[in-house]
N, C-alpha and C positions, 0 to 999 in steps of 0.2 A: 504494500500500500504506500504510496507517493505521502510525501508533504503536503499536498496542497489537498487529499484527500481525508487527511486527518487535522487538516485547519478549517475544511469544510466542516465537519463531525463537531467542530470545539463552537463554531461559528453557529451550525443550528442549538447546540443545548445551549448556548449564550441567548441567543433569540429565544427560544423557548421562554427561557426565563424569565427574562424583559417583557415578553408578552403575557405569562401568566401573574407575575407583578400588576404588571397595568391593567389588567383585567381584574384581579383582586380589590386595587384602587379605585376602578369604576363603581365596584359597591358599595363604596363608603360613603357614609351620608353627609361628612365635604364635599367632596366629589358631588352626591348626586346632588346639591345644594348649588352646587355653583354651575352644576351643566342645568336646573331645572333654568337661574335666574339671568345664568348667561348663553346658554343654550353650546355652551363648549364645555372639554377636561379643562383641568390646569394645565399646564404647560409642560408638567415634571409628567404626567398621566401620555400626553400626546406625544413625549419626546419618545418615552420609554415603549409606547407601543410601535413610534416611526424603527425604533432602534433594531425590536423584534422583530419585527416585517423585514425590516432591512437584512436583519441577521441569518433569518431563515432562509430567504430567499439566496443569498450571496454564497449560504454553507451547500443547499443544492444545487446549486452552480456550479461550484466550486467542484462536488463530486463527481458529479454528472460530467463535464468538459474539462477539468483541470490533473494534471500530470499522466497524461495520456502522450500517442502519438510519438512521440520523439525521444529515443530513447540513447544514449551514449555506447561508445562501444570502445 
């Protein structure tokens, strides 16, 4: 298994994370007080779920098309 296939692996549980974080903080009654009154998260709720998305998406990538093809000899 490549480097870039076990940066992918570190990258989705990192996402993961962040995204079940953020989702935890969605149910909090802060939270749900200030998305009823401002009709948004806070900023720290929005980062952490951009992070996850980001995180997820980049580690399947990552597996999917990185340290493939080209190999030394």
């Amino acid at each position: 298994m490549g480097i870039a296939r076990i940066i992918g692996f570190m990258l989705i549980v990192a996402g993961a994370f962040f995204l079940a974080s953020a989702y935890r903080a969605t149910g909090s009654l802060p939270e749900r007080a200030m998305e009823t009154f401002t009709g948004r998260y806070s900023e720290r709720t929005q980062r952490d779920l951009a992070l996850g998305a980001a995180g997820v998406v980049g580690g399947v990538l990552l597996i999917a098309f990185g340290g493939g093809g080209r190999r030394r000899r």
